[in-house]
N, C-alpha and C positions, 0 to 999 in steps of 0.2 A: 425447766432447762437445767441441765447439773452443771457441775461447776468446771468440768473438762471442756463444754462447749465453749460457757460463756470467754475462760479465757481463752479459745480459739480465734472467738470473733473480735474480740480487745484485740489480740496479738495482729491478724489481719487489720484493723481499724489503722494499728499504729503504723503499721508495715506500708500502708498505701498512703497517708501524711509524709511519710519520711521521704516516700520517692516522688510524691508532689514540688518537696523543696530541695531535694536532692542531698539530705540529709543519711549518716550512716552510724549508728552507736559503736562504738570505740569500747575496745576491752582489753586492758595491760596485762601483757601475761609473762608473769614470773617465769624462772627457771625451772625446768622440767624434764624429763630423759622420756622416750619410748623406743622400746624394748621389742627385739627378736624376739622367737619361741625358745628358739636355743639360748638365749642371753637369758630369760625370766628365769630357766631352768640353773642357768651356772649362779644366778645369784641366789637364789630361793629355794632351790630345790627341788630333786626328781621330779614330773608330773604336776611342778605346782602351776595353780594358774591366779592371774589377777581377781584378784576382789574389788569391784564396786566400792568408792566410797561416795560419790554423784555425780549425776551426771554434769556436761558438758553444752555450752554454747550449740558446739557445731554437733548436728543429731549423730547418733550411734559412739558417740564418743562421751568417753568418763573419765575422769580424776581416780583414781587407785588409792587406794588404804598403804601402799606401799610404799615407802623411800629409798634413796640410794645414799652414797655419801660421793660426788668426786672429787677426786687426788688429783694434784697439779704438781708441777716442780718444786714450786713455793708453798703451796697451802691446798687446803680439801675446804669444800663444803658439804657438808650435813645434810640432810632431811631435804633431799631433791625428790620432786614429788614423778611419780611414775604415770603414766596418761597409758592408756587402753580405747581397743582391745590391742594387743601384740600386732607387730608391725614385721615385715619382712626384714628391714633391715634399722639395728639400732642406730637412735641419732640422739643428740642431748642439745637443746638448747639453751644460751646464757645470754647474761648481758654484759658488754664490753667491759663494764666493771667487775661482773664476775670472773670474767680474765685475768684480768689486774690480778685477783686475789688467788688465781688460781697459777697465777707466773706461766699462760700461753695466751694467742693472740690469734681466740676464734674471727672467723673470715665472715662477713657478714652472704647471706647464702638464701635465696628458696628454698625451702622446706622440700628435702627430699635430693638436693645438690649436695654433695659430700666429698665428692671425690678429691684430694689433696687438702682436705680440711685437718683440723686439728686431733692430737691424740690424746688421749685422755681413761685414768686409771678408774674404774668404777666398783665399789665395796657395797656388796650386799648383805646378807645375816649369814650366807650360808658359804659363799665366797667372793671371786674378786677375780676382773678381766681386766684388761688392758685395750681399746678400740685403737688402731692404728690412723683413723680417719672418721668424723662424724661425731666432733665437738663444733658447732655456731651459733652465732649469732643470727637470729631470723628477719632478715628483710621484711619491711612495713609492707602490710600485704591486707584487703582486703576480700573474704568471701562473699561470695552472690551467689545464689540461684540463677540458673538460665534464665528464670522469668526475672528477674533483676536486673543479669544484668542486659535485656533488651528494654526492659523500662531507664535502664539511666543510658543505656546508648553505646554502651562498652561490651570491651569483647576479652576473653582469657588472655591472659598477657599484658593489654595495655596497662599503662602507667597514667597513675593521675597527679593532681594535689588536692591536698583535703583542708580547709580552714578550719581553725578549732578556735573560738575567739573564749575572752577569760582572760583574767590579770594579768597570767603570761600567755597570753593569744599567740596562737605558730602556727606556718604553714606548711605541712608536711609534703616534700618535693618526693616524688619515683615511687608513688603507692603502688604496689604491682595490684593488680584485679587478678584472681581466679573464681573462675565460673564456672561453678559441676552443678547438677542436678542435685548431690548430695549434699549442698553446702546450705547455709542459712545467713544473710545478710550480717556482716560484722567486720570491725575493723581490728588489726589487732597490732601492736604495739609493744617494743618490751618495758621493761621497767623504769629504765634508765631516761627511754623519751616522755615516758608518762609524768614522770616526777619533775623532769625540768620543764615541762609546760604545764606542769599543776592539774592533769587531766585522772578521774573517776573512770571508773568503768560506770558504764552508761552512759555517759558523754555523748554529745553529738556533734557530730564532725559535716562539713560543707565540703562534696566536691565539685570546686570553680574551677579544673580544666583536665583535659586529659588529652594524650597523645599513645598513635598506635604501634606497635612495636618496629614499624619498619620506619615508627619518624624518630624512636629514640637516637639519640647520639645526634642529629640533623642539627640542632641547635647552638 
């Protein structure tokens, strides 16, 4: 048996435990940009295209060899790392802190929500845009598989809470669920919630309750 099986059948072993106790591994994810075709091109050049530096939690997706720097009113940050493949429309995601230091006041958002979001100046090797809209903060938000999420009971959209116990033990309120085929069970987190509840990537997280979109707000 080679060794692409055996971890297949690990990765299923661990994947049908986790939804026995309703358990979800948890992964903080730093600040990041993904990028237009036309955007890759203004910052990098003619024809260029991203370079692979490895792959990604959620399948078909990768971390780039490439950075950006964003420019705020107040201050830039450095070596924002680029995710792939190219995306129809550029968005950048940060943490409230990185706000702070970048002197705007991303709107916290679903991935893919942009419209009257933040603007923000973006420096590449080869030049430099200005986005009018599509700087945020990304909403606690957990991936599933269809087959997931009929094994925990949830449906695209709803909102859960997730318990994460540990020194600083918290419960995370208004996890949003999405549910594609394309997706791979995972919770995800930015940095700023990671660090004040002392939480690792690969952490495991409990979700104790969930409600469906047409009960949010009801409470």
């Amino acid at each position: 048996m080679n060794k692409d099986k055996i971890r297949e059948i690990v990765e299923e072993m661990v994947k049908k435990s986790l939804k026995k106790s309703n358990m979800v591994p948890i992964a903080a994810s730093n600040r990041h940009i993904h990028l237009s075709p036309e955007h890759v091109e203004r910052l990098f050049g003619r024809g260029y295209e991203l370079t692979k530096l490895k792959d990604l939690s959620q399948p078909n997706q990768f971390a780039a060899k490439e950075t950006v720097t964003l420019i705020g009113p107040k201050g830039k940050i450095a070596n924002v790392r680029v995710l792939g493949p190219a995306r129809g429309i550029t968005q950048v995601e940060v943490s409230l802190f990185d706000g702070f230091t970048l002197g705007v006041m991303p709107p916290i958002r679903i991935s893919g929500d942009i419209k009257g979001s933040e603007t923000i100046t973006i420096q590449g090797p080869r030049g430099q845009l200005t986005i009018r809209e599509g700087l945020i903060c990304a909403a606690r938000h957990i991936h599933m598989h269809t087959s997931d999420g009929e094994t925990f009971g949830v449906q695209d959209g709803d909102l859960v809470q997730v318990k994460v116990d540990g020194f600083r033990g918290v419960i995370f309120s208004n996890v949003l669920i999405r549910v594609s085929p394309k997706y791979k069970l995972e919770m995800h987190i930015d940095l700023d919630e990671a660090n004040a509840a002392g939480i690792k990537n690969g952490q495991l997280g409990e979700i104790i309750a969930a409600k469906s979109p047409n009960q949010v707000g009801g409470e």
